[in-house]
TORMARLUM-195756 format. One record per residue (C-alpha): x, y, z; residue in three letters. Coordinates in steps of 0.5 Angstrom, whole numbers, plus 500, padded with zeros to 3 digits. Layout:
N
XYZAla
...
END
This chain:
339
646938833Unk
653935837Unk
655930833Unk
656926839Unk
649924839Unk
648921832Unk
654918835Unk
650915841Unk
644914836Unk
649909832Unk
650906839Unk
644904841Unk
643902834Unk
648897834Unk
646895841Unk
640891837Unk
644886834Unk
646884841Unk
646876841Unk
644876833Unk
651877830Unk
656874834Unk
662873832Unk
661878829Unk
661885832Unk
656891833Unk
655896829Unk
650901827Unk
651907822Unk
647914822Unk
647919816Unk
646926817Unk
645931812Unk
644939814Unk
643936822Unk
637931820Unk
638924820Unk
636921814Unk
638913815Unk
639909819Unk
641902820Unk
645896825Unk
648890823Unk
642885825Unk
644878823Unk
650875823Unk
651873814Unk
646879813Unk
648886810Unk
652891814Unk
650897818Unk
652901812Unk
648897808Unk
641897811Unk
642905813Unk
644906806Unk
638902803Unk
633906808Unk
634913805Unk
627916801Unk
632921797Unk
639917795Unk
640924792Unk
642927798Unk
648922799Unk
654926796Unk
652931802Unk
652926809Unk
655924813Unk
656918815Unk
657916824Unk
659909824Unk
660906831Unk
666902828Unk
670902822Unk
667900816Unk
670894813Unk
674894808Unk
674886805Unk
670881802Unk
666877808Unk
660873807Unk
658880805Unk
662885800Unk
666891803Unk
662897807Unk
668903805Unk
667901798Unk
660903798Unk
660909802Unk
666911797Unk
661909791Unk
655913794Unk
659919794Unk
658920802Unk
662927804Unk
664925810Unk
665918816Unk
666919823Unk
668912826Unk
667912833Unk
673907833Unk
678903828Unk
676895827Unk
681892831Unk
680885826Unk
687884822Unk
683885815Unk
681891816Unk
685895821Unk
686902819Unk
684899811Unk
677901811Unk
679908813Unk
685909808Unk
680907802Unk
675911805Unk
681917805Unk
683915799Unk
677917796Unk
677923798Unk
672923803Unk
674926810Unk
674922816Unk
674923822Unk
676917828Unk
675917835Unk
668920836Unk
666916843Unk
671911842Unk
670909850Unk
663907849Unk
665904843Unk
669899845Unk
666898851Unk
660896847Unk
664892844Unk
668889849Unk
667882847Unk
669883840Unk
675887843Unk
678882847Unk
677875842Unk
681880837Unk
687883841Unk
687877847Unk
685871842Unk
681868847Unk
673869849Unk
671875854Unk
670872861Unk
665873866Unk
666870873Unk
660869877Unk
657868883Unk
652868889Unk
655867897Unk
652867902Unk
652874908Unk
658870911Unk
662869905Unk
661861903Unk
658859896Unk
655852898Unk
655848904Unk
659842905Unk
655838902Unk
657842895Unk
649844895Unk
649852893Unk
642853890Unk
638858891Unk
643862895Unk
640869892Unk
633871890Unk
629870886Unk
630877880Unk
637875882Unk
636868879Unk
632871873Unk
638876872Unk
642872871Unk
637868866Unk
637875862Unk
646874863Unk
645868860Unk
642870853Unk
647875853Unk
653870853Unk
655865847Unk
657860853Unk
656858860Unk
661853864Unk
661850869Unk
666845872Unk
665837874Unk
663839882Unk
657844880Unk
655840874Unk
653833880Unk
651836886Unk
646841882Unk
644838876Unk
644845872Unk
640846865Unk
644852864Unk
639855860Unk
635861859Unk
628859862Unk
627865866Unk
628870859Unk
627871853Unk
633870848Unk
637864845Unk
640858850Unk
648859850Unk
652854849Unk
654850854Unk
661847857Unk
663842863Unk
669841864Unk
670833867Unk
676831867Unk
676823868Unk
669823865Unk
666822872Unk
659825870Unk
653821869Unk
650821864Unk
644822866Unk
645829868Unk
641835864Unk
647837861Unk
648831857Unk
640831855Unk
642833848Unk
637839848Unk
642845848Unk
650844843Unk
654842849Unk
662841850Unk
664837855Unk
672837856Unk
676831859Unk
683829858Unk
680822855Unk
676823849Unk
674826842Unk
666824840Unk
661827837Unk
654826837Unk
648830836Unk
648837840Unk
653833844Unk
661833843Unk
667831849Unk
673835847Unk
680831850Unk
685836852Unk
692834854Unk
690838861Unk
684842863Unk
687848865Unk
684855863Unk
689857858Unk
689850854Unk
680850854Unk
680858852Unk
684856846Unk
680851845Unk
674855846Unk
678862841Unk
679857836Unk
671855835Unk
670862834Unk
666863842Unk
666870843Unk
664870851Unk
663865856Unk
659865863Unk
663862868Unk
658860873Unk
662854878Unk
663852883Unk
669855887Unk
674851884Unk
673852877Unk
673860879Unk
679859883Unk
682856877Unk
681862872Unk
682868878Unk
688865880Unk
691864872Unk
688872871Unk
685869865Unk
677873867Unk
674880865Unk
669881870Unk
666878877Unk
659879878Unk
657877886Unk
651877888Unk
651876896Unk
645875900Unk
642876907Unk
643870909Unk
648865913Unk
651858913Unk
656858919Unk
660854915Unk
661851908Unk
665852902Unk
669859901Unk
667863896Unk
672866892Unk
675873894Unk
677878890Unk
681884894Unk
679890890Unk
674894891Unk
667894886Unk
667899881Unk
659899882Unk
654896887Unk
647894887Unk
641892890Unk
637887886Unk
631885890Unk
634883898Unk
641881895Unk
647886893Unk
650886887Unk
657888887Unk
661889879Unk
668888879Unk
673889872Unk
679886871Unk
686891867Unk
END
């Protein structure tokens, strides 16, 4: 069989610890002895065993090990964690040969797993769908070569181009499975922000009702400490941060962060620095601005729908061209990715 397919298969495997391993990143292992797979597993469990390990445990004839090879979708690490190393298991099993779709970019592992593997004696290969590895990684990616979360900005705008009217009130501008999209996007996400304005004029939950999966963490940015408290946001229900520029204070599922300055790039430091591997960033228009205008985003999701408002709020404007559309219900979905 084409060794690209037990590499997608590693993939699809990976895909499954979605949600569940973060900060970790996703990784599935197949092995395959004479083109038939005889193991398989995926990292499921942030603090379980790896995707080495579970593939490793679910072979019926360990004999067959010492000739398979091993299709990784990231480099194997190669440190002690909560876990023990994965290169070292592969080289104590005897494997013929690795094939990693792309190296880790983690400090403490960064080419060593590979090298340790090598130095055994085994042969690897690197570089097998490494595109799709590190997209799938994407979020990954970027905390460990940007140091800071993956951003993804999104919005619903009107047919006209306006995010809210001028009384700041935006709800139900796209339809109904576009809100439950958005729901689905949520789960998928280790955090949703919003700022002070989208917070008070539309008393968002912010959390996952619509879909299966776990609520993210929820952030508002409030300056001044302006918010009500009787808001939502503020029901202690979800873990939620509140950045202000006044003062520190913890309570159960509820933490107010004072930053010198709310600006993107002191909360996003704030943000890597509690390990947060994604944000949403849903609003309102400011907060947007604020982030496009600093460059600091990774993908725009833009919902527009078939209707009107003759005036009220911009939304923001984005002057390159979609790198893909869709239709989603009677809204058009358009999909925008940054560098």
């Amino acid at each position: 069989m084409n060794p690209s397919l037990f590499m997608q298969r590693a993939l699809d495997l990976a895909e499954r610890g979605k949600g569940t391993v973060r900060p970790n990143p996703l990784v599935g292992c197949v092995l395959v002895h004479e083109g038939n797979i005889i193991g398989e597993g995926y990292h499921e469990q942030y603090g379980g065993p790896h995707a080495e390990v579970n593939a490793i445990a679910s072979v019926t004839d360990p004999n067959l090990l010492t000739d398979a090879t091993a299709y990784v979708s990231l480099e194997p690490c190669s440190h002690w964690g909560k876990t023990p190393p994965c290169a070292n298991l592969l080289v104590e099993k005897g494997i013929k040969s690795v094939v990693v779709a792309t190296l880790d970019p983690n400090p403490l592992v960064a080419g060593k797993g590979v090298k340790l593997i090598e130095q055994a004696g085994i042969s690897v290969q690197v570089g097998l769908l490494e595109q799709e590895a590190r997209w799938q990684n994407r979020r990954f990616f970027c905390q460990q070569e940007k140091h800071r979360p993956y951003l993804i900005l999104k919005w619903a705008q009107t047919q006209d181009g306006f995010i809210a009217r001028e009384n700041f009130d935006s709800k139900w501008i796209s339809g109904t499975q576009s809100r439950q999209l958005v729901h689905q996007w949520r789960a998928e996400e280790q955090a949703i922000l919003v700022g002070k304005n989208t917070a008070l004029h539309d008393n968002p939950r912010l959390n996952v009702r619509d879909w299966t999966g776990s609520d993210p963490i929820r952030v508002v940015l409030d300056s001044k400490l302006e918010l009500p408290a009787d808001l939502h946001l503020f029901d202690q229900q979800i873990p939620t941060l509140c950045y202000n520029t006044l003062k520190n204070e913890t309570l159960p599922n509820l933490e107010w962060v004072k930053l010198p300055e709310l600006s993107p790039e002191a909360l996003l430091a704030d943000l890597h620095a509690r390990q947060i591997q994604s944000v949403l960033i849903e609003g309102g228009s400011q907060t947007i601005h604020q982030f496009l205008a600093a460059g600091l985003w990774d993908e725009a999701r833009v919902f527009t729908a078939p209707i009107e408002f003759e005036r009220g709020i911009a939304a923001p404007q984005l002057t390159q061209t979609p790198a893909e559309s869709h239709a989603i219900g009677e809204d058009q979905l358009d999909l925008y990715y940054h560098g």
